[in-house]
C-alpha positions in Angstrom: 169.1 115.6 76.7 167.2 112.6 75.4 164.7 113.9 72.5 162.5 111.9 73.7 162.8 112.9 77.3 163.0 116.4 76.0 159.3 116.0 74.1 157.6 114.5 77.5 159.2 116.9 79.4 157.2 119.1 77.2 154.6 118.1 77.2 154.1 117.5 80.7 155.1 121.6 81.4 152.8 122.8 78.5 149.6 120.5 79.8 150.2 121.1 83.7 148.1 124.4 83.6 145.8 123.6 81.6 145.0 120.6 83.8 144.9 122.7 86.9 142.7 125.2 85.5 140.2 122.4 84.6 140.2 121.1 88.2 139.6 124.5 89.3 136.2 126.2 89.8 134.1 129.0 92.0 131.6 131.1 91.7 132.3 134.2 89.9 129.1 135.9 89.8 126.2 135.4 92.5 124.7 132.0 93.3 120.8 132.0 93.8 119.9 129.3 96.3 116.5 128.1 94.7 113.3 126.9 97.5 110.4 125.3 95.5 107.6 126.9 98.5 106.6 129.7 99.3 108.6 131.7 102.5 108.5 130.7 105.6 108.1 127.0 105.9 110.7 124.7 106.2 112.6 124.5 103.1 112.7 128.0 102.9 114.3 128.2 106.5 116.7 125.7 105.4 117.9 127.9 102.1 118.0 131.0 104.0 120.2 129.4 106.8 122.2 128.2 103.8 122.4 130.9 102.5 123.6 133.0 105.6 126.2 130.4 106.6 127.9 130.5 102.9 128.1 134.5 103.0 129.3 134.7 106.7 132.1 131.9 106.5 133.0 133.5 103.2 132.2 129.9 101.9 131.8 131.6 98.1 133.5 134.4 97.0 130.3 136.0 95.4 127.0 137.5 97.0 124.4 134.5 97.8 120.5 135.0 97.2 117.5 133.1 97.8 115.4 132.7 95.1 111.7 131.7 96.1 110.2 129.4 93.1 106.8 128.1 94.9 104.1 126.0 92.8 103.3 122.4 91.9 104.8 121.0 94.8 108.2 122.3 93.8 107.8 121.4 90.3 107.9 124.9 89.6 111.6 125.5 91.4 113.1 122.2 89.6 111.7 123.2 86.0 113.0 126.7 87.0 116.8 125.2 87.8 116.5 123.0 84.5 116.7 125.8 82.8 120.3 126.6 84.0 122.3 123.5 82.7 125.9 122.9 83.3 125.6 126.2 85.5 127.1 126.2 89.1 125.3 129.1 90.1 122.3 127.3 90.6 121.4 125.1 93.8 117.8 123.9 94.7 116.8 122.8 98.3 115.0 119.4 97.9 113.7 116.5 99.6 111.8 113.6 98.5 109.8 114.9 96.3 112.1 115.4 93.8 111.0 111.4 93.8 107.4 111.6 94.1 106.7 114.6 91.4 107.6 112.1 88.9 106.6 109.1 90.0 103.4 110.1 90.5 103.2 112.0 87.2 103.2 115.7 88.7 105.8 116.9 86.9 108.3 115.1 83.9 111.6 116.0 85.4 113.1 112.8 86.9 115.7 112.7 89.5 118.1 111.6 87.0 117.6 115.5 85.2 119.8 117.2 88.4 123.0 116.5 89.8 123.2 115.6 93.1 125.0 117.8 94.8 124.2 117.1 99.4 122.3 115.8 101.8 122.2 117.5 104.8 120.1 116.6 107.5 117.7 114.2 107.9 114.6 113.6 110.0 112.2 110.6 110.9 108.2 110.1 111.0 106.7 109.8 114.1 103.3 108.5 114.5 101.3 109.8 117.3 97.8 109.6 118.8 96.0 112.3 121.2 96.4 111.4 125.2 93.3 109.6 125.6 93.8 106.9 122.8 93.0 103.3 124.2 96.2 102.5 121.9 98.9 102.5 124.3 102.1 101.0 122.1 103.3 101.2 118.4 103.4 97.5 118.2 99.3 97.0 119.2 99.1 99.9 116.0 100.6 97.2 114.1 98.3 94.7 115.1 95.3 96.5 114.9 95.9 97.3 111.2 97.1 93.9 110.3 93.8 92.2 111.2 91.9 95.8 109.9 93.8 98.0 107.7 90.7 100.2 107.9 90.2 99.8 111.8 91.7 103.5 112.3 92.0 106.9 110.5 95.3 108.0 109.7 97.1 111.7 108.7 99.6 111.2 106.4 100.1 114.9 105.5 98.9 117.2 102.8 99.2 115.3 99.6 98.8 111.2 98.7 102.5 110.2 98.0 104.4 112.8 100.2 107.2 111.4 102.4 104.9 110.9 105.4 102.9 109.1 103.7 105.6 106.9 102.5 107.3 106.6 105.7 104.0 105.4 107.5 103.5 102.8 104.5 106.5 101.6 104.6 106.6 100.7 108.2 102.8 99.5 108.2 104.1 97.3 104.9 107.4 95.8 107.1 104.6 94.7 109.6 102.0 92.8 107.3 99.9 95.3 107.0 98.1 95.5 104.2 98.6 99.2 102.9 96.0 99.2 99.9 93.2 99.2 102.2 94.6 101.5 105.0 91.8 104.7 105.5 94.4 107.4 105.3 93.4 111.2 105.0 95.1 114.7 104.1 94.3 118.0 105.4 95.7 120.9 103.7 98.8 122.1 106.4 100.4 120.6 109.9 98.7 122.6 111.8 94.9 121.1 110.7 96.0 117.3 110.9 96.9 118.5 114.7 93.5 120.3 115.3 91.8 117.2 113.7 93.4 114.9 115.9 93.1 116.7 119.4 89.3 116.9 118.3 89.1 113.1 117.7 88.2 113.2 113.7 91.3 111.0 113.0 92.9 108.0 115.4 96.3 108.7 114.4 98.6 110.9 112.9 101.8 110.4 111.3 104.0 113.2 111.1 108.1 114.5 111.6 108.3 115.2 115.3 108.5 119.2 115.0 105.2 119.3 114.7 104.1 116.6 117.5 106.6 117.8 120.2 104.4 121.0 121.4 101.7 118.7 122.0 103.3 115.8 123.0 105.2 118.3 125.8 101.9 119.9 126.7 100.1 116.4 127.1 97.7 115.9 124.9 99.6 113.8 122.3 101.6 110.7 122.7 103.7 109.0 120.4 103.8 105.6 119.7 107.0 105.1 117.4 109.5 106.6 115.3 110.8 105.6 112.0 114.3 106.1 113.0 117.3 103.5 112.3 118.0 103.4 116.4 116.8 105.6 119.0 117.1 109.2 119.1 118.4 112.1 121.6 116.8 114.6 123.8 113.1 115.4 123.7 112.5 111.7 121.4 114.8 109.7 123.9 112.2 107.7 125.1 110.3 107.2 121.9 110.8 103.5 120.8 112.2 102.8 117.1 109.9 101.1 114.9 112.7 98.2 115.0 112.4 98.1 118.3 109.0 97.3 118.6 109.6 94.1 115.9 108.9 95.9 112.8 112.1 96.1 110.7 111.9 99.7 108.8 113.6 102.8 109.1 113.5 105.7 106.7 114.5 109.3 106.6 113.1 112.2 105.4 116.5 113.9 103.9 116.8 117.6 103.4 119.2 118.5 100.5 120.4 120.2 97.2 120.4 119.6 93.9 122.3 121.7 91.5 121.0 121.5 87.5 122.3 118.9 85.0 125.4 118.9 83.4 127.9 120.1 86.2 131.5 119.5 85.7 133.3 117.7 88.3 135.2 121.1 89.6 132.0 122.6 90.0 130.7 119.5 92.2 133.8 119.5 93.5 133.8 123.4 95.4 130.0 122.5 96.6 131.2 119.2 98.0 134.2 121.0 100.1 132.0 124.4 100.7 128.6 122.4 101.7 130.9 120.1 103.6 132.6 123.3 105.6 129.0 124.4 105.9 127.7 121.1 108.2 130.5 121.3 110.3 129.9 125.2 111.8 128.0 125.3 115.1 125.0 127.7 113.7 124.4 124.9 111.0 124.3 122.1 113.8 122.7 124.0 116.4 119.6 125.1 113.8 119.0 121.2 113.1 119.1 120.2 116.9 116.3 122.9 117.3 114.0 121.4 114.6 114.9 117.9 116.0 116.9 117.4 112.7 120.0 114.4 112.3 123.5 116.2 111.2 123.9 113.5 108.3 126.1 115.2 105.4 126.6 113.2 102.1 128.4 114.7 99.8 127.4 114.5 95.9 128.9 111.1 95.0 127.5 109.5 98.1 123.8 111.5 97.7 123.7 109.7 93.8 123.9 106.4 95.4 121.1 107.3 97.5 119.2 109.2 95.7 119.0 105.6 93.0 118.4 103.6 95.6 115.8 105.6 97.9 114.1 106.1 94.5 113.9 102.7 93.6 112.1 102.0 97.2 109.8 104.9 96.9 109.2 104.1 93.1 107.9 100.5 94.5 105.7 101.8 97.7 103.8 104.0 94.9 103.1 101.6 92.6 101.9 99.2 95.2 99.6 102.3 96.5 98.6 102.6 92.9 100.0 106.4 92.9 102.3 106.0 90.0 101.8 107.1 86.6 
């Protein structure tokens, strides 16, 4: 044989393992599925249905706990899961404000601190008024706050900057409004904004459809418009898309996980093909339909492309609303 040939051949035999091994990764001690809130709310619902999907699919080979980390708006749970770099073990349910904490100066973990490991499910504002409003259409919304930003009182959720409140901006912003004057107010859960509303002490209220659709079934709430790219399915079939209605904005409010920084690619690698199993079972799709929740999956690569770009957007909204730091 060729010497040459002989030393490649070598080589090739003596490095083949060692490659395989480094490709190769999976749990081998449990994974703690981190929820920046307390239990009970919907993050927590979403880790917990994680959870039970990975351990009965036999997703992971190890046992699977949920590990509650509530303060700060989830700063707490993200400074919790930056203290477990490079680890695999470690996967944090978040949404938007992993944006927002650090824009607006709540917390000094960026985005850019994590890798992006899924998103997995997504779910539009709607923006809704009680039964009696003299507002009859999305569009006359528009119009009334383009020649008054401060015509009407709007719910945008519990804190300035959250991804209602961004949603609503965004769409108000796409239709001239000016959004620096808009009279915009928080209440301290869902559940208030709602009991505000029915009793007339705001106009409107912007909000994700799970918590309109009691009302809007029961009739004493209609909505106007959803912030969905096209129109949507069963009880929001008839609820016109902001595009529809001539404003061009859509934007989703993304439910997700983040795992800390420093993963190696066969880490990412068994959450992309185990999340991925995961969003295909019918108990994973069939929990999202019942909270009015979008299937959309995007796997790590494809979440840090929009993770950098939705930042960038919400990064701008913020600034403009004078709630960066």
């Amino acid at each position: 044989m060729d010497r040459r040939l002989a030393i490649g051949l070598f080589a090739v035999l003596t490095l083949a393992p060692a490659t395989g091994f480094a490709q190769s990764w999976k749990p081998d001690k449990p994974v703690e599925v981190v929820v920046g809130t307390s239990p009970g709310g919907p993050q927590d619902r979403t880790g917990r249905l994680i959870q039970r999907i990975l351990q009965e699919q036999k997703l992971v080979p190890t046992p699977v706990n949920v590990v509650n980390k509530a303060g700060g708006g989830g700063v707490l749970g993200l400074t919790y899961l930056s203290q477990h770099p490079g680890d695999g073990h470690y996967l944090m349910v978040n949404s938007i404000t992993l944006f927002t904490n650090h824009v607006t100066g709540r917390s000094s973990l960026a985005y850019t601190d994590f890798t992006p490991l899924a998103v997995m499910g997504v779910e539009y504002v709607g923006v809704a008024v009680r039964a009696e409003s003299p507002l009859k259409a999305g569009r006359e919304l528009a119009e009334r706050l383009k020649k008054d930003p401060a015509a009407l009182s709007i719910s945008i959720g519990t804190t300035f900057g959250n991804a209602t409140h961004v949603s609503f901006v965004l769409a108000m912003k796409a239709a001239g409004v000016d959004i620096r004057k808009l009279k915009t107010v928080v209440f301290n859960s869902g559940g208030d904004a709602m009991t505000a509303l029915l009793g007339g002490h705001v106009d409107v209220m912007a909000s994700a459809p799970s918590t309109l659709l009691q009302q809007i079934k029961a009739g004493k709430v209609r909505m106007l418009a959803i912030g969905a790219p096209q129109r949507l399915g069963g009880d929001l079939s008839a609820i016109p898309t902001w595009k529809e209605l001539g404003v061009d904005t859509s934007f989703e409010l993304w439910r997700g996980l983040a795992g800390p920084k420093g993963l190696t690619r066969a880490q990412v690698q068994f959450w992309d093909d185990a999340l991925g199993r995961l969003t295909r079972t019918e108990e994973w799709k069939t929990d999202l339909a019942r909270y009015d929740m979008e299937n959309v999956y995007r796997n790590s690569a494809d979440t840090a492309r929009y993770w950098k770009a939705e930042h960038e957007e919400v990064k701008g909204v913020l600034t403009e609303l004078g709630l960066a730091k």
